[in-house]
C-alpha positions in Angstrom: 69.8 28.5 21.2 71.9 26.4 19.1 71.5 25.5 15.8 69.8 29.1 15.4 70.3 31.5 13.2 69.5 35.1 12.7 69.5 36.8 10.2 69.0 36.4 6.5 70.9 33.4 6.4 67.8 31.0 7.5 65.6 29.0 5.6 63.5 30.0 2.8 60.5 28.7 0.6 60.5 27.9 -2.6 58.8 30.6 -4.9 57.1 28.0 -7.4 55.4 24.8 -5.5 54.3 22.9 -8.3 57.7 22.1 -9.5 59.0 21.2 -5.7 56.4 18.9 -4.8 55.3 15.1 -5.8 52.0 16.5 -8.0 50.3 13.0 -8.0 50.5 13.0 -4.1 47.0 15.0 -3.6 44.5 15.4 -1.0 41.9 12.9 -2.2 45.4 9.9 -2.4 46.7 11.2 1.0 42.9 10.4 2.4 43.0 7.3 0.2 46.3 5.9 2.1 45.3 6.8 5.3 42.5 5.3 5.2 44.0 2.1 4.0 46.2 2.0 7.1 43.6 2.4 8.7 41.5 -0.2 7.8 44.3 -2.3 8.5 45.0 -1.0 11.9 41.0 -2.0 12.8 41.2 -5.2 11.5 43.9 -5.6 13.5 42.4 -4.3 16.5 39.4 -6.4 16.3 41.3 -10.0 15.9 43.1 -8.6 18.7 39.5 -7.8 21.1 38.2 -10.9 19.5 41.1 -13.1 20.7 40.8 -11.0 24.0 37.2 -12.0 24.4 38.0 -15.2 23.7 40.4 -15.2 26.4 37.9 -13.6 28.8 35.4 -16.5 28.2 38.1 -19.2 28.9 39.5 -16.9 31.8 42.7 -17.1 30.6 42.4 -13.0 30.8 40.7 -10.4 33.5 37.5 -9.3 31.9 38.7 -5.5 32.2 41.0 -6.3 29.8 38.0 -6.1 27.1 37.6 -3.1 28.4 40.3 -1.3 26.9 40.4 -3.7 23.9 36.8 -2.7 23.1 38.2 1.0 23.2 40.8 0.8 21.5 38.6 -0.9 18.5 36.4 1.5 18.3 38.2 4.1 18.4 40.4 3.0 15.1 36.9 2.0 13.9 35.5 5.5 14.5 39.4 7.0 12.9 38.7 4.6 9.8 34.8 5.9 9.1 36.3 9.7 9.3 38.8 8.9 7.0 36.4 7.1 4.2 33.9 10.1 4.6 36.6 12.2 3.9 38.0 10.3 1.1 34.6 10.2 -0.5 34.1 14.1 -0.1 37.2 15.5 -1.8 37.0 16.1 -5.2 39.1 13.8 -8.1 
């Protein structure tokens, strides 16, 4: 394979973490901004199946396109409840 090496030439970890990594970048803020984008991707979402719905009742659209807008709303809904539970859960 290329790109490969053998040997004891490859890659190694570093011995002390807490000097390598961002220490302010914990689990508990990592919850905390994916949640945010989240909650932005669901509000997004549902303008997008409320416009679609909208659409439907005008019949601008075919009515199985709710369908799969109404899936994919709840769905990032459903993402954006895991992520608050989690967020509320881990420890400051």
């Amino acid at each position: 394979m290329a790109g490969v090496r053998s040997g004891s030439g490859g890659a190694r970890v570093a011995g002390n973490i807490r000097s390598v990594h961002t220490p302010t970048m914990t689990l508990k803020n990592a919850a905390l901004l994916a949640l945010i984008g989240t909650i932005l991707m669901t509000a997004l979402l549902l303008w997008t199946f409320v416009f679609t719905f909208l659409n439907v009742l005008r019949n601008v659209v075919p009515s199985v396109m709710l369908f799969s807008s109404f899936i994919y709303a709840f769905g990032s809904f459903s993402v954006m409840v895991f992520f608050y539970v989690f967020h509320r859960t881990q420890k400051s």
